[in-house]
N, C-alpha and C positions, 0 to 999 in steps of 0.2 A: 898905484891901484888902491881904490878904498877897503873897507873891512869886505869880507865876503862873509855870509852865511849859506849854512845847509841844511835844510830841513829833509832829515830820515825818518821816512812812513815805517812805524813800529808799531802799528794797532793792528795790524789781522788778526785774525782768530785764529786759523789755520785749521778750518773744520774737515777738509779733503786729507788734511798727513793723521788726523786719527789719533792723536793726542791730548796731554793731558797740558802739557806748556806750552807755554806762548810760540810761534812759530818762527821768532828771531829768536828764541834762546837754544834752538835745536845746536848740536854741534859740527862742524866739521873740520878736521883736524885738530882738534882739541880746543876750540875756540868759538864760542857764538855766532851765529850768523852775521848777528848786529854789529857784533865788535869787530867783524870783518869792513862792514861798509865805514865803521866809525877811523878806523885806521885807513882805509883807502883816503877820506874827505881829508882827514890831517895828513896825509903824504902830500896831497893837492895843494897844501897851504893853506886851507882854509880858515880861517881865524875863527868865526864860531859856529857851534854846532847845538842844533836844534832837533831834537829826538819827538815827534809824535806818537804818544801812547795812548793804550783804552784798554783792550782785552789783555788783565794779568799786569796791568803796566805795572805792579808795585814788585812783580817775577822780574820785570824786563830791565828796570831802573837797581835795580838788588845789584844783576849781572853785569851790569856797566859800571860798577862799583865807582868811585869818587871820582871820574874822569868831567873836568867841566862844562858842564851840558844842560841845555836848559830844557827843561820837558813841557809839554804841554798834551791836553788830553782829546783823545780822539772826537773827529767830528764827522760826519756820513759822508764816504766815498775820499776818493785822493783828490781832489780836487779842494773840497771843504776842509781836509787836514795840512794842505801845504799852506790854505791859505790860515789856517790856524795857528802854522806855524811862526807864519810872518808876525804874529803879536805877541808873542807868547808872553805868560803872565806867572805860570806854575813852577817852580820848581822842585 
């Protein structure tokens, strides 16, 4: 099998939960949302992971502390950000 990528949409805004953080940095069980879906992809095997950010992204990349990830910045709707993610330039 060749390398796998995964690109995790991390840019909503999350204007419906009424807050002030980003809405992948909320917690549950003591743990970010984000960094739930980032350990599900690397249980999968997946060799690299690709984080989509925009709203707070410098909140969202803080709380995924050194983990190797390549970021790239939000683009309008999930469609335009997965495929953003395919090129990614930013880190």
């Amino acid at each position: 099998m060749g390398c796998l990528m995964a690109v995790i949409l991390a840019a909503g805004e999350g204007k419906r939960m009424k807050s002030k953080k980003a809405k992948v940095v909320h917690e549950i069980l003591g743990m970010p949302l984000v960094e739930w879906v980032y350990r599900s992809v690397k249980k999968a095997g997946i060799d690299e992971v690709v984080l989509v950010v925009g709203h707070k992204a410098e909140e969202v990349k803080e709380k995924m502390g050194t983990k190797p990830l390549r970021f790239s910045r939000k683009a309008i709707g999930n469609g335009a950000c997965t495929y953003a993610g395919s090129g990614v330039s930013e880190q």
